[in-house]
Structures are given as C-alpha cells and as structure tokens.
C-alpha positions in Angstrom: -25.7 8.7 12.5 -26.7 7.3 9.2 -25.6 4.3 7.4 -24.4 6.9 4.4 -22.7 8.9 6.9 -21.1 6.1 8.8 -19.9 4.9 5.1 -17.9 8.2 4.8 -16.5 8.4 8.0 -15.1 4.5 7.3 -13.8 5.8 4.2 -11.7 9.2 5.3 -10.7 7.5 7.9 -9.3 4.8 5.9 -7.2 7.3 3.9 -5.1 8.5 7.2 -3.6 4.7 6.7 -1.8 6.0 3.6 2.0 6.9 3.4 3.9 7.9 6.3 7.4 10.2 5.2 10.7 10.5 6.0 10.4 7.6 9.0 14.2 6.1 9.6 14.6 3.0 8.8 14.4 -0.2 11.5 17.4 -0.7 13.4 17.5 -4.6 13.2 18.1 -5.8 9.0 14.8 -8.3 8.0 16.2 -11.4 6.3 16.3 -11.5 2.4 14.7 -14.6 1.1 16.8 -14.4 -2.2 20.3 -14.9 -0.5 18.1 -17.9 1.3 17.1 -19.5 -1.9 19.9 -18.5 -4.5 19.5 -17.7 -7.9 16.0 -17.9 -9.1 14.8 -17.7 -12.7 11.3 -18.6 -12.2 8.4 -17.4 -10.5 8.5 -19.5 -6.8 5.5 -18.6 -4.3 6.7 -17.9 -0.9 3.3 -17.1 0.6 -0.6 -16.6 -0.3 -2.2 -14.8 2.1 -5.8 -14.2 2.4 -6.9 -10.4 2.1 -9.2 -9.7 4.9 -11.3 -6.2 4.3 -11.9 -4.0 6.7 -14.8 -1.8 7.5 -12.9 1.4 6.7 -11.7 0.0 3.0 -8.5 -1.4 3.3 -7.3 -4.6 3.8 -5.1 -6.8 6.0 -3.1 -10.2 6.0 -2.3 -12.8 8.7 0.9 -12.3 10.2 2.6 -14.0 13.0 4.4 -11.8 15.7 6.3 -13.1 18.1 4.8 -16.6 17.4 1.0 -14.6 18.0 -0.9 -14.7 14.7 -2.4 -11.1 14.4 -3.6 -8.9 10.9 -1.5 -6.5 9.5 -2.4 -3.9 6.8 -0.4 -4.1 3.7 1.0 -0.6 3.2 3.0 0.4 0.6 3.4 3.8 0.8 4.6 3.5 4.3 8.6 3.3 4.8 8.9 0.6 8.2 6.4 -1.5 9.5 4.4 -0.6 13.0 2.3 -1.9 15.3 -0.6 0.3 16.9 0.2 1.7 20.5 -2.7 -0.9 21.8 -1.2 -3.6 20.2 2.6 -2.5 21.7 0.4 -2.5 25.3 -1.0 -5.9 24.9 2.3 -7.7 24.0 4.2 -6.1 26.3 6.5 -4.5 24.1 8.7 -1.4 25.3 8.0 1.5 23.6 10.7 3.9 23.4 10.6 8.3 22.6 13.1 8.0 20.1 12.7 11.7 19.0 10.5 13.0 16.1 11.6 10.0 13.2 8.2 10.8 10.7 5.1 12.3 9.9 1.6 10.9 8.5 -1.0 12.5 6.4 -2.2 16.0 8.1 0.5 16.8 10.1 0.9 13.3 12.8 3.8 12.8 14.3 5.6 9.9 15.0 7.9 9.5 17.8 8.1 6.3 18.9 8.8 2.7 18.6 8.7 -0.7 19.9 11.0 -4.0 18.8 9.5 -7.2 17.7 11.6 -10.0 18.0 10.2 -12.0 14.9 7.2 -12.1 12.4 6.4 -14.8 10.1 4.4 -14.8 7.2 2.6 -17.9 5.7 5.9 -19.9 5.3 8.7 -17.5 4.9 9.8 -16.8 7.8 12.5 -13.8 9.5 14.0 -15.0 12.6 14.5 -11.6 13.4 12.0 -8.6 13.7 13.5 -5.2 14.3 12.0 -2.0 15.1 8.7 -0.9 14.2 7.2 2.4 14.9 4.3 2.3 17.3 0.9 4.4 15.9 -0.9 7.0 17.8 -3.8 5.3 19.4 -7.3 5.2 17.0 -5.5 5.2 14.1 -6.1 2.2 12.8 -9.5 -0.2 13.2 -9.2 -2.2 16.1 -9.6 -5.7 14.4 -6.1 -4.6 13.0 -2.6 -4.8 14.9 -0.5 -2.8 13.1 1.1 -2.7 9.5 3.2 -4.2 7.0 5.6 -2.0 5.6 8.2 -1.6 2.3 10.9 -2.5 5.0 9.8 -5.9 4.8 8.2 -5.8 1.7 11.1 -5.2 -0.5 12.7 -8.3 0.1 10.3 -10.4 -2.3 8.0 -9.9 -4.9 4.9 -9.1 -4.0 1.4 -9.8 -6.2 -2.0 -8.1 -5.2 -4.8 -10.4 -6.3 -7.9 -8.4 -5.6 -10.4 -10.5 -7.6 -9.1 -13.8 -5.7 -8.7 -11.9 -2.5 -5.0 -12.9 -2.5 -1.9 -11.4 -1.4 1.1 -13.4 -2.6 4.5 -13.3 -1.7 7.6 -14.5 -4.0 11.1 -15.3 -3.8 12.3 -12.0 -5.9 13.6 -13.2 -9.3 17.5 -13.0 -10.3 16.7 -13.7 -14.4 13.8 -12.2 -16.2 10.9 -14.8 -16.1 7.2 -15.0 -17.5 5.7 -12.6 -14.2 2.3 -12.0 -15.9 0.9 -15.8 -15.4 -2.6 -15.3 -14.2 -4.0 -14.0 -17.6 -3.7 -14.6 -21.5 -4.7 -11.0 -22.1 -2.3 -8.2 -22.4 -0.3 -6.4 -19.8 1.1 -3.5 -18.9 4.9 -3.4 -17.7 5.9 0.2 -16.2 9.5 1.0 -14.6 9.2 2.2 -10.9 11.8 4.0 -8.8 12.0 3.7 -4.9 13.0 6.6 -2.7 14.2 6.8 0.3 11.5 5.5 2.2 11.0 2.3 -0.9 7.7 3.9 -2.1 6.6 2.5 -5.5 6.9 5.6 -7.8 6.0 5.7 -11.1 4.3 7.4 -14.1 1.0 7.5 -15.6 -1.6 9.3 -17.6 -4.3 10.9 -16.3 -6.9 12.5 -18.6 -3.9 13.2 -21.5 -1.9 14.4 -18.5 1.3 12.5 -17.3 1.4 12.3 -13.6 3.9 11.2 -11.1 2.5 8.5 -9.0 3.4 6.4 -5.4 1.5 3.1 -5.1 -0.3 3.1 -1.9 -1.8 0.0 -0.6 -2.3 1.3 2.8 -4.7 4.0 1.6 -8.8 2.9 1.0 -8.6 6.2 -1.6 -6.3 8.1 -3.9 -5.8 11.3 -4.3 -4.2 15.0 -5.2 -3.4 18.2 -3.8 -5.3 21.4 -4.9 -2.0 22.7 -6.2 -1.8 19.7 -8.7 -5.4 20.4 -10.0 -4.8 23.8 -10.5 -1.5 23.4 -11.8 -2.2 20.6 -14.4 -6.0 20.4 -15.1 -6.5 24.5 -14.5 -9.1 24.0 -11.8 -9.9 27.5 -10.1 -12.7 26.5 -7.6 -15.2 27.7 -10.2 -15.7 24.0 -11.6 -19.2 22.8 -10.6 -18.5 19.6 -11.2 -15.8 19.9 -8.5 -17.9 19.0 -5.6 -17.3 19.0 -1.6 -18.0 15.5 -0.4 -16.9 16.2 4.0 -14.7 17.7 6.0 -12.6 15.0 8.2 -10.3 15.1 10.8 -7.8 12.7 9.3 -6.0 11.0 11.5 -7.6 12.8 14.4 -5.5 16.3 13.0 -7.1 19.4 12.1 -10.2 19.2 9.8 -9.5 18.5 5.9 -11.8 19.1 3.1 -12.6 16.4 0.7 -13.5 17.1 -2.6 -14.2 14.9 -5.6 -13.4 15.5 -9.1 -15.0 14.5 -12.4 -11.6 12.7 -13.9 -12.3 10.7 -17.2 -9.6 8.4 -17.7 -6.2 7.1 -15.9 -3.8 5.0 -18.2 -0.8 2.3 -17.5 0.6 2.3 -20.3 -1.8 0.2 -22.1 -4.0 -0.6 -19.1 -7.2 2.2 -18.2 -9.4 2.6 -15.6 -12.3 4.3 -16.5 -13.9 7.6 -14.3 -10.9 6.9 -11.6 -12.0 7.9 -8.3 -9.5 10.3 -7.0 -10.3 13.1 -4.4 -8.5 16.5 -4.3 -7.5 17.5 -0.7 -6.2 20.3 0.6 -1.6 20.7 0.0 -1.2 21.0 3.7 -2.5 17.4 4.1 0.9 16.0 2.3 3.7 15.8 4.2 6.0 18.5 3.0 8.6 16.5 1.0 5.4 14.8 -1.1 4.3 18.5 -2.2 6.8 18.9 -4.8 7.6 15.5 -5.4 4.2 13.6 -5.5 1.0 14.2 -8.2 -1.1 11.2 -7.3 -1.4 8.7 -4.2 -2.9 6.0 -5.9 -4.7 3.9 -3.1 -7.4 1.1 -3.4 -9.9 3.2 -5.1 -8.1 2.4 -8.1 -5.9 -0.4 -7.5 -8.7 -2.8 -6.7 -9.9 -2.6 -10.2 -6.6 -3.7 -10.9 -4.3 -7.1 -10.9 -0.8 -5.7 -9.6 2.5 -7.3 -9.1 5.9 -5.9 -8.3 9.5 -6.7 -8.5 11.0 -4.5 -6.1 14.6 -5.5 -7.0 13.9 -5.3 -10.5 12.4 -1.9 -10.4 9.3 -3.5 -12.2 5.3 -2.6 -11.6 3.2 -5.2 -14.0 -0.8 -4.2 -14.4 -3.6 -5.9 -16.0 -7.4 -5.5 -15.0 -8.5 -7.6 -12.1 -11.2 -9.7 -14.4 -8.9 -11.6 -16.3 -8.8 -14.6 -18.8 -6.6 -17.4 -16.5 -3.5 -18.9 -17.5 -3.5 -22.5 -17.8 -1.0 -23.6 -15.4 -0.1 -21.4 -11.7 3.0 -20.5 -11.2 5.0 -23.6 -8.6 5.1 -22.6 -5.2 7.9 -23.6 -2.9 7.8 -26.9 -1.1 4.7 -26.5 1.9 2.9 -23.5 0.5 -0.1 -23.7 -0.9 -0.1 -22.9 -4.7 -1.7 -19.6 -5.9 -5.7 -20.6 -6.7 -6.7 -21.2 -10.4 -10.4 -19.5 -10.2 -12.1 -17.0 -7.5 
C-alpha cells in the first residue's frame, strides 16, 4: 500500500468517529462542577489538557478511568461517552446487551454497554462514572480507549485550542463574562441549540447559502449528504469539479463513496474559512433522524483552522481564527491547575 493511500484510509476512517444518534442517555448522573463551585462570573479553568493527534486525524485527551490514566477522543457529536470493546476487556468491565440503544455513521449499531465507576480529568474530578456504551471492536485506533462524550461535556465550558494543542475545561459561567480572552482581534458569537442527544447545532453560511450545522469534534472531516448538494447548491452529478476521491467501508459497514466538492467560502458570522474542505457522501450514511434535520457535520477539517469555545449552559458557540493576536493576561485558573499557556 502506498503512503498516499495509507493517508486516505487514516482519514475515512477517522470520519466513522463522528456522531452517533439517538443513544439513551447514561444511567448514573456525572457531577456538575457549577453546583460545586457556585456562582461564577468569571472565566475559572478547570482543566488544560494536552491534544494528542492521532494517525487517523482526530485527536484525544488524558483521562483517568477508574484511577487508570488512558486517552479519550473528544467527541462532540456523540450523545454519552464509551469505551472501545478492547478497552471494556482489559479493565474487566461487564458489558451488558442492553437492546439496540443507537446507531453510528453507515448503519452501526450499538447495543451494549459497560459502567465505569469514575473518571477524572486534569483536576476536576466526578466521583462517579456511569454508563458508557462499549464500541464495536476496530473502531477506533488502538492507542485510544474510548471517547468523551456531550454527557460529560455539558457540564462545563469547554475551549478547543488547536494552535496551542490545548483542550480546556471551565467551570460554566452563571453572569456574562469577557469569554473571548486569547485574542485582541474580533470574534464571532453564534447561538447554538442542543437536541436530544446535546449536539452543538447551529447556523452558518456556506457559499451565500445558510446551512444548519452540528459541531463534531469526533469526526477528522466534515461533510453533506448528496441530497443537500442537490437540494441547495443544484449539483446533478454532471459537475466536473465534483470529484470521487474512494470508496470506504466506514466503520467496517457497507462501502461509501466519497466525493469532494469545490466549496468557496463558509462564514461564522463574521469569521470565514476559505475553500472549506467538506466531502459529499452518500444520504444513507446519516443516521435517519440527521437526514432531515442535519446540512453539515462540521468535523476537524474545518474546526482546526479555527479557535472554538462553548458555553453549553448558555447556549453560546464563540469563533475566531486559530492564529490570533494574544491577550495580555490568561484567564485565572482554579487553585492547582495549571493556567491556560500565553504563546504556542
């Protein structure tokens, strides 16, 4: 196999790491940092985790499970956290048939789950776990455990520093505060909704075209259904500028083709990336709730170009580009946590 080939593969397989639907939530409630603290007007680091790449794209953080430190992706567009079914073997873990309770990209189902009885990350710390669903095996690299989900992930404020390779955590904010302190420049500020499952949806424009959106960290790429091209940007499969990049079998389903598509410009309010590099997959590869509801999975493709933070109990999403002019004093982090780094 070739190194360009062996490229590809990484990357489609990287994109079978994106959203999972419809998964109940976790049995056992994750504790809330906020009702730990109290009332918080001011931004007050939690955690700064170091982002560790992986070969197929996407990244993962150190995470303790019960007391064993491990890496976990950061995925957003999943609904609970998991652990793969190798790591669920090597700790022991009981996995239970609990009955068809999601589906990944292409048509995986997920049936099972395990309980971990606690995960810690940098400094804040859950005493108690809860259930996590337990992946097929070879779904995600090996170096990786399992991932970190909105289940978790809702109950702080989270900041992706991609230039700085950081991934912070903060205690969520009660009062509006100064969020945006990493950069003189301007911002964007966009409202976000959650559904069910605590995606991070949202609106943008895409080549004049406004587009629904879902934030997903756990995907190396981001992309649309055929349906949507035809439907907003009138692509008929004549376009030769349309071009067919593989065929994968993501997530070990049936084979998908990947195509890519010659977009020009995708705005946040304020905030562009240029030529955004979004594929166009076939509809049967969404889950059938995200066909009608879901224009855009914007993985890493895009949001690594990008400095993001979100206020999940604010319903807030705050963008700037990732090279930014720094602010002259980092936020304070809480008492033992290191505070967030002034320069890469």
């Amino acid at each position: 196999m070739t190194e360009q080939k062996r490229a590809l593969k990484a990357l489609f397989m990287a994109m079978i790491i994106a959203a999972a639907a419809t998964f109940l939530p976790a049995s056992a409630a994750h504790a809330d940092p906020a009702s730990q603290a109290g009332t918080n007007c001011s931004l007050v680091q939690l955690a700064s985790l170091d982002m560790e790449t992986q070969p197929d794209g996407t990244f993962a953080v150190p995470v303790a499970l019960n007391g064993r430190n491990v890496n976990l992706l950061v995925d957003t567009g999943s609904q609970t956290s998991s652990v793969s079914s190798e790591t669920a073997r090597e700790f022991g873990l009981g996995i239970r048939n609990i009955g068809r309770v999601g589906q990944f990209f292409n048509g995986i189902i997920i049936y099972q789950s395990a309980t971990i009885d606690s995960y810690k990350l940098g400094e804040s710390t859950s005493k108690d776990g809860g259930d996590f669903i337990v992946l097929p095996d070879g779904m995600i690299e090996p170096s990786v455990y399992g991932m970190l989900g909105p289940d978790i992930l809702q109950h702080y404020d989270i900041e992706f520093d991609f230039l700085r390779g950081k991934f912070n955590l903060f205690q969520p904010a009660i009062c509006d505060s100064d969020v945006v302190y990493w950069t003189k420049d301007a911002h964007a500020e966009l409202p976000v909704k959650f559904d069910g499952a605590h995606h991070i949806v949202t609106t943008v424009v895409l080549d004049g075209k406004p587009m629904t959106v879902i934030v997903d960290s756990g995907s190396s790429h981001s992309f649309m259904s055929w349906t949507t091209a035809k439907q907003v940007f009138g692509e008929d499969g004549k376009n030769p500028d349309v071009k067919l990049l593989t065929i994968a079998r993501i997530n070990n389903g049936r084979p998908v083709q990947i195509y890519s598509h010659p977009f020009v410009l995708l705005d946040f309010n304020g905030v562009a990336v240029k030529n955004p590099d979004i594929y166009v997959v076939a509809d049967n590869y969404f889950p059938a709730r995200w066909r009608d509801e879901t224009q855009i999975i914007l993985g890493l493709s895009v949001l690594r170009q990008l400095h993001v933070f979100v206020q999940y109990g604010k319903q807030k999403l705050y963008l700037t580009a990732a090279e930014t002019n720094p602010p002259a004093i980092p936020p304070p982090a809480a008492p033992g946590v290191p505070a967030h780094p002034a320069g890469p």
